[in-house]
N, CA, C and O atoms as a GROMACS GRO file, in nm:
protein
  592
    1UNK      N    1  -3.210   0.279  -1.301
    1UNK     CA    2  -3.090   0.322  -1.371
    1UNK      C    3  -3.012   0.426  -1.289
    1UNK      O    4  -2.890   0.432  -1.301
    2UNK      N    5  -3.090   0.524  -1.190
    2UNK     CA    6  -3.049   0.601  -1.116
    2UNK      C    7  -2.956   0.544  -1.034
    2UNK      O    8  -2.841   0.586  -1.021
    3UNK      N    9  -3.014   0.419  -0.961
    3UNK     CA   10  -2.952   0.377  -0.850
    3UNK      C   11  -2.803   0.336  -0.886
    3UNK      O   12  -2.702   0.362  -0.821
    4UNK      N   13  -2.817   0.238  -1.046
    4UNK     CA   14  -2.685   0.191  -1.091
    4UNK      C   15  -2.612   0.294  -1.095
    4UNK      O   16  -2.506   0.280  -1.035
    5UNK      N   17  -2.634   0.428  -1.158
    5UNK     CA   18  -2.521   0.503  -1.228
    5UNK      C   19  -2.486   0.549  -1.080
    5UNK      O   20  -2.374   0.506  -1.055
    6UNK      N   21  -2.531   0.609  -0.984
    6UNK     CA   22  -2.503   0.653  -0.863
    6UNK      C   23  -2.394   0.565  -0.825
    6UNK      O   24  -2.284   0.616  -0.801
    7UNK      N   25  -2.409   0.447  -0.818
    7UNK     CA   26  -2.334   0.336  -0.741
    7UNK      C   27  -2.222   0.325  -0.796
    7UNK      O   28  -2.118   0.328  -0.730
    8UNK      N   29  -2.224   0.309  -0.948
    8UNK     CA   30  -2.099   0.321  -0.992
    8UNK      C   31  -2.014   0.431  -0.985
    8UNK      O   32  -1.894   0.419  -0.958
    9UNK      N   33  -2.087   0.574  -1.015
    9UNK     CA   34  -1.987   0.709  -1.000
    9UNK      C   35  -1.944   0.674  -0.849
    9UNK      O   36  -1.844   0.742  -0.823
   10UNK      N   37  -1.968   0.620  -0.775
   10UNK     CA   38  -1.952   0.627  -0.607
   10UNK      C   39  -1.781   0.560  -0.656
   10UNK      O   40  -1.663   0.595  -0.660
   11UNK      N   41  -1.875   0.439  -0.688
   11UNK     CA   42  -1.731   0.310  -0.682
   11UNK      C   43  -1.582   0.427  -0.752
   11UNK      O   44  -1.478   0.475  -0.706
   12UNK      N   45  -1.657   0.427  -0.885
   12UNK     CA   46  -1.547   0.529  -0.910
   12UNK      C   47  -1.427   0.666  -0.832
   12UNK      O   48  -1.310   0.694  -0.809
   13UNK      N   49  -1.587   0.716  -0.819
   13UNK     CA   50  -1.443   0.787  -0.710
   13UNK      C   51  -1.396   0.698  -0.602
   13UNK      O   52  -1.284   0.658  -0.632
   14UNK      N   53  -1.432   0.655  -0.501
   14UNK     CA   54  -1.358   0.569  -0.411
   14UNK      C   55  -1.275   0.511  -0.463
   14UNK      O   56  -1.197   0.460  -0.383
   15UNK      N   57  -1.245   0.487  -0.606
   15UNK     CA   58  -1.130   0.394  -0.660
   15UNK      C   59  -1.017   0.530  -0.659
   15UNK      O   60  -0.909   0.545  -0.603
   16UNK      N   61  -1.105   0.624  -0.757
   16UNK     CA   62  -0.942   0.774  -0.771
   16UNK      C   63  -0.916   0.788  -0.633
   16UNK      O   64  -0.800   0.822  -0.615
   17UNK      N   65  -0.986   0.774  -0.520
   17UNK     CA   66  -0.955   0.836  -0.408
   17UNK      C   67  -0.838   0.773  -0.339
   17UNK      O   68  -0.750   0.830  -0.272
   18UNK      N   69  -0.856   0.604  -0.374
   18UNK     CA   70  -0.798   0.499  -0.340
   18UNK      C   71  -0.630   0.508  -0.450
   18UNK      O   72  -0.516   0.490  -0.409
   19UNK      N   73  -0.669   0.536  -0.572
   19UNK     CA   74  -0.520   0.547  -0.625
   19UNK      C   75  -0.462   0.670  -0.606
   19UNK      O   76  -0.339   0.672  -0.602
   20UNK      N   77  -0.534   0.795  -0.593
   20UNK     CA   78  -0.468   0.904  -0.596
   20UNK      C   79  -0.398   0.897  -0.435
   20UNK      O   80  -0.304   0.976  -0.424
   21UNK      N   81  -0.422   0.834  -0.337
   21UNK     CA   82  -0.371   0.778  -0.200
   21UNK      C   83  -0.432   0.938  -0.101
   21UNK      O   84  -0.383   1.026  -0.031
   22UNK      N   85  -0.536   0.905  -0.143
   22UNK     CA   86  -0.602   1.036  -0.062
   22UNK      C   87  -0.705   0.985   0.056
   22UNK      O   88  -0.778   1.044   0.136
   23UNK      N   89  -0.679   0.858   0.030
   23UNK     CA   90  -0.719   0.773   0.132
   23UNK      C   91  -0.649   0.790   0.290
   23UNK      O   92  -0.697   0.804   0.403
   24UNK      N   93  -0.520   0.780   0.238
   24UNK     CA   94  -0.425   0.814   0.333
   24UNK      C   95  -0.342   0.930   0.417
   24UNK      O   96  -0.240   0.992   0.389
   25UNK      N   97  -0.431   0.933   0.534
   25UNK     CA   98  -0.438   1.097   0.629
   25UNK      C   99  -0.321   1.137   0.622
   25UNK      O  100  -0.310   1.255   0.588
   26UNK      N  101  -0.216   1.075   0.644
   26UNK     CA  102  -0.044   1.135   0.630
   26UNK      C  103  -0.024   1.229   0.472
   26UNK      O  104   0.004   1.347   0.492
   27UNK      N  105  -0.031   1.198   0.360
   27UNK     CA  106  -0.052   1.289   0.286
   27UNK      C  107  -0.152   1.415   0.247
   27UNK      O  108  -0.137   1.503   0.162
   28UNK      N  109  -0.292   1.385   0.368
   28UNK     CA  110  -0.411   1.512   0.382
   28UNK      C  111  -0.293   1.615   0.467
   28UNK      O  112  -0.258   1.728   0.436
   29UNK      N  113  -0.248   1.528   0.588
   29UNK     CA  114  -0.215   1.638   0.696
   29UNK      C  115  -0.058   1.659   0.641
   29UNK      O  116   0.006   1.755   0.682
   30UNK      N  117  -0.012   1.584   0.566
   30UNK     CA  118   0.161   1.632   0.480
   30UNK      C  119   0.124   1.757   0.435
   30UNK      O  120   0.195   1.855   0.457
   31UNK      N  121  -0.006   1.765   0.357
   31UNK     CA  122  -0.054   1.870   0.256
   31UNK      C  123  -0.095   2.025   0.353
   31UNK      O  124  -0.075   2.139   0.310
   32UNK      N  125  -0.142   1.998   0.458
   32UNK     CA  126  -0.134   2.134   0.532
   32UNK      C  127   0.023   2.163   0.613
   32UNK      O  128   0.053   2.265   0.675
   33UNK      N  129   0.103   2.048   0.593
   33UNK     CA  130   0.213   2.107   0.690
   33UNK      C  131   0.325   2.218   0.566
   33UNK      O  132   0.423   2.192   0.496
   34UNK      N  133   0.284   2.280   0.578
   34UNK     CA  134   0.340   2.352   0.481
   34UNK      C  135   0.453   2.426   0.507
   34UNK      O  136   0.514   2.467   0.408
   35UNK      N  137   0.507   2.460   0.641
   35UNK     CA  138   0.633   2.480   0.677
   35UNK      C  139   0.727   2.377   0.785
   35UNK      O  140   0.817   2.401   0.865
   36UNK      N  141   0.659   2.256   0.746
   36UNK     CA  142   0.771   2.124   0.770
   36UNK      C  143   0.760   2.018   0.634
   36UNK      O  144   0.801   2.053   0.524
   37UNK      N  145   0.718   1.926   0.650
   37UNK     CA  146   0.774   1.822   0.491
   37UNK      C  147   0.563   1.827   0.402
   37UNK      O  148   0.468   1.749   0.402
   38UNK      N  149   0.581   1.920   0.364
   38UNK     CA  150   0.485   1.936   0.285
   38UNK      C  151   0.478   1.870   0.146
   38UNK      O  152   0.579   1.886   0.078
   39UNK      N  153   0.375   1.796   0.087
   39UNK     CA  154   0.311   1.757   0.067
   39UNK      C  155   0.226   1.750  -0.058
   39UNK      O  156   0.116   1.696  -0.045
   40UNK      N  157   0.257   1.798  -0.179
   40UNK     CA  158   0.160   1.898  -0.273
   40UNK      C  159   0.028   1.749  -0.320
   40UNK      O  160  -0.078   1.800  -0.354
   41UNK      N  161   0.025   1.635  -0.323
   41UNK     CA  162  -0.021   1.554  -0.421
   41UNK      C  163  -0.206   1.602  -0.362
   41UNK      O  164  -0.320   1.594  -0.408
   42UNK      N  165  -0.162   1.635  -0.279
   42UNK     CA  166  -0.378   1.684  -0.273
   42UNK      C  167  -0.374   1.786  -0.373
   42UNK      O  168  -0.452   1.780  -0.468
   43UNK      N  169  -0.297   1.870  -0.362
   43UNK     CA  170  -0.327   1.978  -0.447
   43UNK      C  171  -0.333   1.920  -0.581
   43UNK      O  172  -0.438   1.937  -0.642
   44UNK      N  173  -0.242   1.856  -0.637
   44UNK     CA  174  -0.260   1.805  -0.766
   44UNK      C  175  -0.401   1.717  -0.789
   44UNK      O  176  -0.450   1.733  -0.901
   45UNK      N  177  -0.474   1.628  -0.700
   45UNK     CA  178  -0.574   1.580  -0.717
   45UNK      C  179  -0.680   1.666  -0.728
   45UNK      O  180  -0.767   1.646  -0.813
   46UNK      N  181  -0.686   1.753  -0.658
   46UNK     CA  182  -0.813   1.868  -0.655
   46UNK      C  183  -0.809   1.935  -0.760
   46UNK      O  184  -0.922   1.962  -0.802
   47UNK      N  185  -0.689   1.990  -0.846
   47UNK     CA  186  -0.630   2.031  -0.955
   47UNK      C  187  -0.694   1.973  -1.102
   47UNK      O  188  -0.730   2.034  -1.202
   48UNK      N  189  -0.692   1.813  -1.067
   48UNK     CA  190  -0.776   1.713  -1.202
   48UNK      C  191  -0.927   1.727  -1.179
   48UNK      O  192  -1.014   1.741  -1.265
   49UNK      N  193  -0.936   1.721  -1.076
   49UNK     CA  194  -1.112   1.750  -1.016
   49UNK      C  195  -1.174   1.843  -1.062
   49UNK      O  196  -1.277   1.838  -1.129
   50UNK      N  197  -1.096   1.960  -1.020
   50UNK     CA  198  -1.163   2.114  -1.066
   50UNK      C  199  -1.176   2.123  -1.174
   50UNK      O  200  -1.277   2.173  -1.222
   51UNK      N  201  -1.043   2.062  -1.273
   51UNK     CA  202  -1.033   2.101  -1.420
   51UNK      C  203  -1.166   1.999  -1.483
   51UNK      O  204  -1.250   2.067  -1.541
   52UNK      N  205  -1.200   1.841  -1.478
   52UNK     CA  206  -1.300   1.802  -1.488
   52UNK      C  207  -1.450   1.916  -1.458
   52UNK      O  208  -1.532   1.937  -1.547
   53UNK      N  209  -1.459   1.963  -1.353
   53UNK     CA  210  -1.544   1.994  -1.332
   53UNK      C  211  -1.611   2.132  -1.383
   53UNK      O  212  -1.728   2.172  -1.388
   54UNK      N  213  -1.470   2.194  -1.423
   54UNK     CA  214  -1.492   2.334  -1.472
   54UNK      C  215  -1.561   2.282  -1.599
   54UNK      O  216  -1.673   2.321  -1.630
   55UNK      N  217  -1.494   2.195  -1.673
   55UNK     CA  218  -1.535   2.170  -1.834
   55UNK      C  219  -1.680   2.062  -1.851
   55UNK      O  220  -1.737   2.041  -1.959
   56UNK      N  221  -1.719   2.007  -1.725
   56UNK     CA  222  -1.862   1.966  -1.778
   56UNK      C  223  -1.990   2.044  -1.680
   56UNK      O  224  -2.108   2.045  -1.716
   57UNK      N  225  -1.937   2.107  -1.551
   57UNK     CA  226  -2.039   2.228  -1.509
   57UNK      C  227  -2.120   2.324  -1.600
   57UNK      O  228  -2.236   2.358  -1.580
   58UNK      N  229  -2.056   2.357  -1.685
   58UNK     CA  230  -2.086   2.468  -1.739
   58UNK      C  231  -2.219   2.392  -1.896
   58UNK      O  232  -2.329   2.427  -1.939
   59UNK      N  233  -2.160   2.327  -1.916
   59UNK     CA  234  -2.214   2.196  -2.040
   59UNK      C  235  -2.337   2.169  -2.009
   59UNK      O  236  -2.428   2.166  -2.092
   60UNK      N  237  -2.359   2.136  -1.828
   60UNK     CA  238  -2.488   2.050  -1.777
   60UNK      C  239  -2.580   2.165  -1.750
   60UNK      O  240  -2.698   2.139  -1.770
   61UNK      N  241  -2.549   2.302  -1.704
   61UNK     CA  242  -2.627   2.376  -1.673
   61UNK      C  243  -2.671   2.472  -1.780
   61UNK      O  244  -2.785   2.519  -1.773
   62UNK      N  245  -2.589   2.504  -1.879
   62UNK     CA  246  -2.678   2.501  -2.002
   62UNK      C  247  -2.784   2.478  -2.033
   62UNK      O  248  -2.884   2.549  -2.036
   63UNK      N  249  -2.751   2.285  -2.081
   63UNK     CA  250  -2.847   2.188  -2.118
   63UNK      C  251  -2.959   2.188  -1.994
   63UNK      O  252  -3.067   2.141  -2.030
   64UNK      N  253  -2.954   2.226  -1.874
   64UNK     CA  254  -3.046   2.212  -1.765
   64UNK      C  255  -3.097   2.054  -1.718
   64UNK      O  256  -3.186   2.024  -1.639
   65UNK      N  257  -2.995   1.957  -1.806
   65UNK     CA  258  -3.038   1.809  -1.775
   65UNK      C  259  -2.919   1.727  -1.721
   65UNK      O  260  -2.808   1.763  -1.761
   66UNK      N  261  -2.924   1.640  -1.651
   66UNK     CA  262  -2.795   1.511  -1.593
   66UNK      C  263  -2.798   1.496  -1.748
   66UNK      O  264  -2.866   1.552  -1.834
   67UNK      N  265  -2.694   1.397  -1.756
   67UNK     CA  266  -2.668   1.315  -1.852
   67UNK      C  267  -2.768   1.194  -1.865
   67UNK      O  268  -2.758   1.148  -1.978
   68UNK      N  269  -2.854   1.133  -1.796
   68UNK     CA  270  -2.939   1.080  -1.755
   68UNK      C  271  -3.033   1.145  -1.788
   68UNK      O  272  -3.109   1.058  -1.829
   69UNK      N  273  -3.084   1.240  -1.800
   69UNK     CA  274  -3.196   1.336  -1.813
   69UNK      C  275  -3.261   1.364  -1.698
   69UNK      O  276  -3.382   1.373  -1.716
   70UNK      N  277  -3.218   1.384  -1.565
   70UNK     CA  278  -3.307   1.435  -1.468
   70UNK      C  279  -3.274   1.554  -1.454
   70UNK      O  280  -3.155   1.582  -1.466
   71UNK      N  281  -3.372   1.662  -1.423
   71UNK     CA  282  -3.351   1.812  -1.454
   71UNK      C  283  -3.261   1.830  -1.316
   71UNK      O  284  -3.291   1.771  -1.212
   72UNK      N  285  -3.097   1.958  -1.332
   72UNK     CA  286  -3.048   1.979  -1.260
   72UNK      C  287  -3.096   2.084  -1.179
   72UNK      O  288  -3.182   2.169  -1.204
   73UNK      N  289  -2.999   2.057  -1.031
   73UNK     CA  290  -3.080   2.164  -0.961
   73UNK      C  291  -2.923   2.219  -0.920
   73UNK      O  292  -2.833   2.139  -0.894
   74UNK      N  293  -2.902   2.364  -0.919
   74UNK     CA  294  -2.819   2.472  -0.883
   74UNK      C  295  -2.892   2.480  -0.779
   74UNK      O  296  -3.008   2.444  -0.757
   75UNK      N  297  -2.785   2.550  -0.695
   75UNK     CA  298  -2.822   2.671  -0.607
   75UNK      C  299  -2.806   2.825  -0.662
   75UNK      O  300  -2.712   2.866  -0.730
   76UNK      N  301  -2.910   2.896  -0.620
   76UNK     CA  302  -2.900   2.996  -0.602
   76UNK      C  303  -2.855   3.100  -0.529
   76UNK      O  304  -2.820   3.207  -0.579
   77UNK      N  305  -2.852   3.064  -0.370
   77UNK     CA  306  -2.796   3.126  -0.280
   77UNK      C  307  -2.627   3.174  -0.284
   77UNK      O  308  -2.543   3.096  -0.329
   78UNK      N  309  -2.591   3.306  -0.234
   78UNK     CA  310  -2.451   3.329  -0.267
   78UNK      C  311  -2.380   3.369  -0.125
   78UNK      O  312  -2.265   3.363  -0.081
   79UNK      N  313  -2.532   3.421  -0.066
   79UNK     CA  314  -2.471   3.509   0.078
   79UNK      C  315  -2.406   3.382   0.170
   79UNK      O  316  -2.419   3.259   0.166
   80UNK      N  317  -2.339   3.463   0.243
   80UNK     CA  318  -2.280   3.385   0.336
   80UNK      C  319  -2.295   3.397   0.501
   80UNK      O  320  -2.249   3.475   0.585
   81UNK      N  321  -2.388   3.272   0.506
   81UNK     CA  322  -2.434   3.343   0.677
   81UNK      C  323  -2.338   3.249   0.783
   81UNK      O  324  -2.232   3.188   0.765
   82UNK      N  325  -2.407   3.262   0.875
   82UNK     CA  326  -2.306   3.220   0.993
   82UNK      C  327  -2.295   3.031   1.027
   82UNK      O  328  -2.216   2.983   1.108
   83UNK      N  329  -2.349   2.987   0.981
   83UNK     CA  330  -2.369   2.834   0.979
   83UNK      C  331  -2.318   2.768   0.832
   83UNK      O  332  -2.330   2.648   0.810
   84UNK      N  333  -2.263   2.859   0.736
   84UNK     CA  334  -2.196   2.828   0.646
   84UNK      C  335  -2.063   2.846   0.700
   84UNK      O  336  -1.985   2.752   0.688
   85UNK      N  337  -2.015   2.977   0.772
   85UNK     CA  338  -1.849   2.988   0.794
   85UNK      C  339  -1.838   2.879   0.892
   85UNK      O  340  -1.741   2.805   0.875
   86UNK      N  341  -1.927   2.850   1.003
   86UNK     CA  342  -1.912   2.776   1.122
   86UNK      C  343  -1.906   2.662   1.078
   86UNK      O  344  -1.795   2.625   1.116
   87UNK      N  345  -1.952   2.581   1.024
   87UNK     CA  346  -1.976   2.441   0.899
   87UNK      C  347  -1.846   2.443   0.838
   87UNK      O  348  -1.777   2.343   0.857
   88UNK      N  349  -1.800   2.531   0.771
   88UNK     CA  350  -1.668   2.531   0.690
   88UNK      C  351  -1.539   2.518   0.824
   88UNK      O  352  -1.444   2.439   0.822
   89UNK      N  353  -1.566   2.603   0.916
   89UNK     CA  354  -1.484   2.579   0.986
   89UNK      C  355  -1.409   2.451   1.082
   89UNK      O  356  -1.291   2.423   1.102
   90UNK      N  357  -1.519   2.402   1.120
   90UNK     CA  358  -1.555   2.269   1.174
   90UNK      C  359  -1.482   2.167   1.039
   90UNK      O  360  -1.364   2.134   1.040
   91UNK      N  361  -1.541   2.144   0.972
   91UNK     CA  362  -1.518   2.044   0.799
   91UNK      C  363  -1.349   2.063   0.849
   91UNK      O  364  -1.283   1.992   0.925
   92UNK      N  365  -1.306   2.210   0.760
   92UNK     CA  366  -1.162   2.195   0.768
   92UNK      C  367  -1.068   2.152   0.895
   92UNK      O  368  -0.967   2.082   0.893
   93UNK      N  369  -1.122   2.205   0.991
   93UNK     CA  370  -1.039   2.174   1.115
   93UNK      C  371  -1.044   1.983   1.143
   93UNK      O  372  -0.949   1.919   1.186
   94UNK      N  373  -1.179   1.925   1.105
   94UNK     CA  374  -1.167   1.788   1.161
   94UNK      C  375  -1.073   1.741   1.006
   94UNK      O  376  -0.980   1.662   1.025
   95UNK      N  377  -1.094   1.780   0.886
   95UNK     CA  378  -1.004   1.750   0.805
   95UNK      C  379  -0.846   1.759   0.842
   95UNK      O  380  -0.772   1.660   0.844
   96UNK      N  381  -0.812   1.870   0.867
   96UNK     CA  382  -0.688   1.943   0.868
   96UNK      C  383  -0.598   1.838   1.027
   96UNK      O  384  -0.477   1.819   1.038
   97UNK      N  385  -0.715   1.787   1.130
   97UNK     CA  386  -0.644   1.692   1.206
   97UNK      C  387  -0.650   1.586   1.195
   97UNK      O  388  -0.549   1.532   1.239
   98UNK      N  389  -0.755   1.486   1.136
   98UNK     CA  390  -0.758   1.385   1.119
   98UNK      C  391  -0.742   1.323   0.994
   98UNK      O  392  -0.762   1.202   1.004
   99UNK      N  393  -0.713   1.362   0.873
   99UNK     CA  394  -0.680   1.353   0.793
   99UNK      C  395  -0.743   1.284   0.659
   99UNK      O  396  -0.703   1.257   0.546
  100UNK      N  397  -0.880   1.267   0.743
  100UNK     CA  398  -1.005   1.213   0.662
  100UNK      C  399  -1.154   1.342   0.663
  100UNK      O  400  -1.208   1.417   0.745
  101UNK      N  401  -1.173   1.299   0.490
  101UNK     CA  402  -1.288   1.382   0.475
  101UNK      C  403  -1.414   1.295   0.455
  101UNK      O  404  -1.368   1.181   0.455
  102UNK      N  405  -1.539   1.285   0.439
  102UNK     CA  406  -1.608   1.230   0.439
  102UNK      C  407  -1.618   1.135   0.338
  102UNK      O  408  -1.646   1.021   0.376
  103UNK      N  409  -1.598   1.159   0.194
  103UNK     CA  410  -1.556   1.038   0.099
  103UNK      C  411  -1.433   0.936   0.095
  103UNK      O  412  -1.432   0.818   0.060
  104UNK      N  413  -1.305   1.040   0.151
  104UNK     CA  414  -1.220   0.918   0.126
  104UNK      C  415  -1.208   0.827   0.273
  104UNK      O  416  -1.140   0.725   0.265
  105UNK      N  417  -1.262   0.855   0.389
  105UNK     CA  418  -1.375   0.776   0.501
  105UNK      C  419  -1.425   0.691   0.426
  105UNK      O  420  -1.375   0.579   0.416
  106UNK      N  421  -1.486   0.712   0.389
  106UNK     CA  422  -1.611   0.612   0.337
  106UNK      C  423  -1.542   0.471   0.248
  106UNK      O  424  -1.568   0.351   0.256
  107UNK      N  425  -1.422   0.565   0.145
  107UNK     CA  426  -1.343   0.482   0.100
  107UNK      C  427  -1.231   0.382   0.159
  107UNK      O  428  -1.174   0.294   0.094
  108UNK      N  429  -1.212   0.411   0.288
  108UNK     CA  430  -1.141   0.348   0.315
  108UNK      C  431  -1.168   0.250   0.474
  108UNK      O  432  -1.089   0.190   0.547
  109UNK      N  433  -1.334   0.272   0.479
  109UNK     CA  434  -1.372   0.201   0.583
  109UNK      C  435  -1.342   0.058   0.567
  109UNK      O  436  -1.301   0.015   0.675
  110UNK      N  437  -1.345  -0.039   0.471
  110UNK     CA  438  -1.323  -0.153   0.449
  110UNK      C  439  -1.177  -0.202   0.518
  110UNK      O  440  -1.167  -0.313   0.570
  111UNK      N  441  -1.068  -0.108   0.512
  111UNK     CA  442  -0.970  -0.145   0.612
  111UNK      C  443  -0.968  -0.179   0.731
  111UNK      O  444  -0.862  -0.219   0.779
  112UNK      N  445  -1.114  -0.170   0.828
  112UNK     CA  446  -1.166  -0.130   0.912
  112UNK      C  447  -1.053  -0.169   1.005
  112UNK      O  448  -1.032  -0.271   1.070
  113UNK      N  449  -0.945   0.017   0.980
  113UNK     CA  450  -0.912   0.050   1.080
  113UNK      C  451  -0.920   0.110   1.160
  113UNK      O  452  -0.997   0.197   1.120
  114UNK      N  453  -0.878   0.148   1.318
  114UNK     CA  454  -0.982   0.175   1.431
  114UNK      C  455  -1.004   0.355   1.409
  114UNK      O  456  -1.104   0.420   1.437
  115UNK      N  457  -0.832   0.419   1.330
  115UNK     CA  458  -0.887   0.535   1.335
  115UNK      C  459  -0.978   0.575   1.211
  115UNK      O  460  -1.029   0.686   1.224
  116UNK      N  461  -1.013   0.499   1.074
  116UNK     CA  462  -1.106   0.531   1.016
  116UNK      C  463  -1.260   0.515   1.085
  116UNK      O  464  -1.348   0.600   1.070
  117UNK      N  465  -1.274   0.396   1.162
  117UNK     CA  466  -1.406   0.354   1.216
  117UNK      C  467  -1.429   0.469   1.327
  117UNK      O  468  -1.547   0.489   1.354
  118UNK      N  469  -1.347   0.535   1.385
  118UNK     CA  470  -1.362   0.623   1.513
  118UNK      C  471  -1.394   0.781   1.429
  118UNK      O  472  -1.470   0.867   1.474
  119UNK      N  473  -1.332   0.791   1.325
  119UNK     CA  474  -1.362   0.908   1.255
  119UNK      C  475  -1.515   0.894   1.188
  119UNK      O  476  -1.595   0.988   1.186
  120UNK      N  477  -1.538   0.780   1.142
  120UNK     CA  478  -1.623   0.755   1.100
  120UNK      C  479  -1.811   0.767   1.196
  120UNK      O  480  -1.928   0.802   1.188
  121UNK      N  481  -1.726   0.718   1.262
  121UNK     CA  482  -1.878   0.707   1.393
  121UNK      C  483  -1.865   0.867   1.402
  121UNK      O  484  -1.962   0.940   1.380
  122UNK      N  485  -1.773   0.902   1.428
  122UNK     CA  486  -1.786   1.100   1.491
  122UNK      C  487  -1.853   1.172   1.420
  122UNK      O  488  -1.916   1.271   1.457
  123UNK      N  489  -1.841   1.103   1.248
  123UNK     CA  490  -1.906   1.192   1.118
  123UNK      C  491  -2.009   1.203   1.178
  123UNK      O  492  -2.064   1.302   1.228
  124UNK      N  493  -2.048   1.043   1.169
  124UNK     CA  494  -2.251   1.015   1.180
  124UNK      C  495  -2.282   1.086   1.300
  124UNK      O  496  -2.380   1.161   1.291
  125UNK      N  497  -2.226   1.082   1.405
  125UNK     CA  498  -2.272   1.148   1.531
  125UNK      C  499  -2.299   1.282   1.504
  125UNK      O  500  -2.390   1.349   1.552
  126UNK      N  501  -2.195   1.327   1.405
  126UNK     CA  502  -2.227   1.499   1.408
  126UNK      C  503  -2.317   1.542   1.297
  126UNK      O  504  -2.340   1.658   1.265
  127UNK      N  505  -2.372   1.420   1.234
  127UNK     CA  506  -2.425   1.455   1.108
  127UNK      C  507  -2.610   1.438   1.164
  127UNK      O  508  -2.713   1.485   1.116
  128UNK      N  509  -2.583   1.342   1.296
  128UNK     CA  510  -2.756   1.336   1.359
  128UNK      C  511  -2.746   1.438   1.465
  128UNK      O  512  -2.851   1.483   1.511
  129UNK      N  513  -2.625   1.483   1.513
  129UNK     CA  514  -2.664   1.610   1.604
  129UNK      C  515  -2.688   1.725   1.516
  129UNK      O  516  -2.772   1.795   1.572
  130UNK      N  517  -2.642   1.791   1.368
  130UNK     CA  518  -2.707   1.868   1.333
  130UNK      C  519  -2.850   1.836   1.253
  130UNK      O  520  -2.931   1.923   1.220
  131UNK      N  521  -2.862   1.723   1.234
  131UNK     CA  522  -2.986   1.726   1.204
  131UNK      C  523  -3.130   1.740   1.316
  131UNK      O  524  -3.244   1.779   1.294
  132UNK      N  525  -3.070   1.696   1.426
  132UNK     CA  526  -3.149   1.711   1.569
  132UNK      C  527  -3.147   1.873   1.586
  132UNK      O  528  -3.252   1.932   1.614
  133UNK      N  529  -3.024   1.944   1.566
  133UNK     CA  530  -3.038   2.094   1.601
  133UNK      C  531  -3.087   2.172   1.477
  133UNK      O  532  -3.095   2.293   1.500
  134UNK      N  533  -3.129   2.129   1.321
  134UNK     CA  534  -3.181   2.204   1.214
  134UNK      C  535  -3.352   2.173   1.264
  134UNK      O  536  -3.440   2.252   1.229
  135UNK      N  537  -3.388   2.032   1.363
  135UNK     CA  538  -3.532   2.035   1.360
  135UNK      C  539  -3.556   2.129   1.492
  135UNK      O  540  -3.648   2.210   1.487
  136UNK      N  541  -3.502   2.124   1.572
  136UNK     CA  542  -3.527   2.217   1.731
  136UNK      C  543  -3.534   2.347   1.646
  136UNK      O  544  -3.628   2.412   1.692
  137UNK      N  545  -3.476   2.413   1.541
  137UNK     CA  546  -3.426   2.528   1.529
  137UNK      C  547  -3.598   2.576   1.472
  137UNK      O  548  -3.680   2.651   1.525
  138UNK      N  549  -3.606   2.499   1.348
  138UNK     CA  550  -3.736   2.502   1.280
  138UNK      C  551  -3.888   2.518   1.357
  138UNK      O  552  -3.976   2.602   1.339
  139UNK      N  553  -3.881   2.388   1.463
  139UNK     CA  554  -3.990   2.361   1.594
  139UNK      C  555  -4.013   2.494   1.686
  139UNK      O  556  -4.121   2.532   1.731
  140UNK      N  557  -3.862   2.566   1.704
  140UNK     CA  558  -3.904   2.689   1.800
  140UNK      C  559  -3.894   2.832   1.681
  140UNK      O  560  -3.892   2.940   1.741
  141UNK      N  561  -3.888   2.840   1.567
  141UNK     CA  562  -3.876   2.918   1.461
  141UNK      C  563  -4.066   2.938   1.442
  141UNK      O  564  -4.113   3.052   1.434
  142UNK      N  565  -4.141   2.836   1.438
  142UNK     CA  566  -4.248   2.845   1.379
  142UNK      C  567  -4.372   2.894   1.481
  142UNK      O  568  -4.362   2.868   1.601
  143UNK      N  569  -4.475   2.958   1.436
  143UNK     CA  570  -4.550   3.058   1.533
  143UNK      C  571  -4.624   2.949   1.607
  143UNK      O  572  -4.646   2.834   1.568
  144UNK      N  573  -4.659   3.008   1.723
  144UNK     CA  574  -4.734   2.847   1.796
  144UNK      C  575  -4.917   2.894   1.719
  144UNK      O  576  -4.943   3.000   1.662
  145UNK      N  577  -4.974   2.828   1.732
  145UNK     CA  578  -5.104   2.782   1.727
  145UNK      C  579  -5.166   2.790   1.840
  145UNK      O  580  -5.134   2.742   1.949
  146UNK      N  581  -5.284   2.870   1.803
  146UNK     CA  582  -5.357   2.910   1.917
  146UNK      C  583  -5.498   2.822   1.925
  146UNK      O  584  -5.578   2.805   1.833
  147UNK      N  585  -5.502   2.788   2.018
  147UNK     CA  586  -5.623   2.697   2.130
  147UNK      C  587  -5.782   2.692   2.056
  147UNK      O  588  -5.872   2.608   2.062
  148UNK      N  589  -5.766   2.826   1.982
  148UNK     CA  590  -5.948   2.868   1.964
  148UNK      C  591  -5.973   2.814   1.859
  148UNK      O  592  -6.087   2.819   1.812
   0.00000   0.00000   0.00000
């Protein structure tokens, strides 16, 4: 049942992503040009998002259950270290030029056009180089083991 409801919330958004035309990088990068022909309709989409999200966040963590009943998990963490700003930084900047974020990518790979497929491969590439640099980090983090 997991797998269905997953699949469908997926389909779902890829569909708002697909009508709200957030699919389409010219209105991501319209939306940062803010002192030439700017752009507002991201803002309005993120606007329905947040407001959704404000009004059933608060509902689920209450109850401490999905709607499904699998127990939710929060984070706890608040601080902000240096692989969070550097991560954020990176995200927005490949957003802010290419005009794709990782879902509406995903949504709009089926066009398979060359600059979604080229953005697309760059994700995965950067998504197995930090996973290659979170295990090096861990491997030389941990005390060695001694011989005796």
């Amino acid at each position: 049942m997991q797998l269905v409801s997953a699949l469908l919330i997926g389909l779902l958004f890829g569909v708002g992503l697909n009508v709200g035309g957030m699919t389409e990088p010219t209105r991501i990068i319209g939306f940062f040009d803010v002192f030439g022909t700017w752009d507002p309709s991201l803002a309005f989409v993120m606007a329905g998002a947040l407001s959704v999200g404000l009004l059933a966040f608060p509902f689920l963590v209450r109850h401490g259950k999905t709607v499904l009943g699998e127990k939710m998990s929060v984070p706890t963490r608040r601080d902000i270290t240096p692989s969070l700003v550097i991560g954020s930084l990176l995200f927005g900047s490949g957003w802010g030029l290419s005009g794709y974020c990782p879902g509406p990518a995903l949504a709009a790979i089926g066009t398979l056009d060359t600059e979604v497929l080229l953005f697309f491969a760059a994700m995965l590439l950067g998504m197995v180089f930090h996973l290659s640099w979170e295990r090096y980090q861990s491997r030389r983090l941990q005390p060695k083991q001694s011989a005796s």
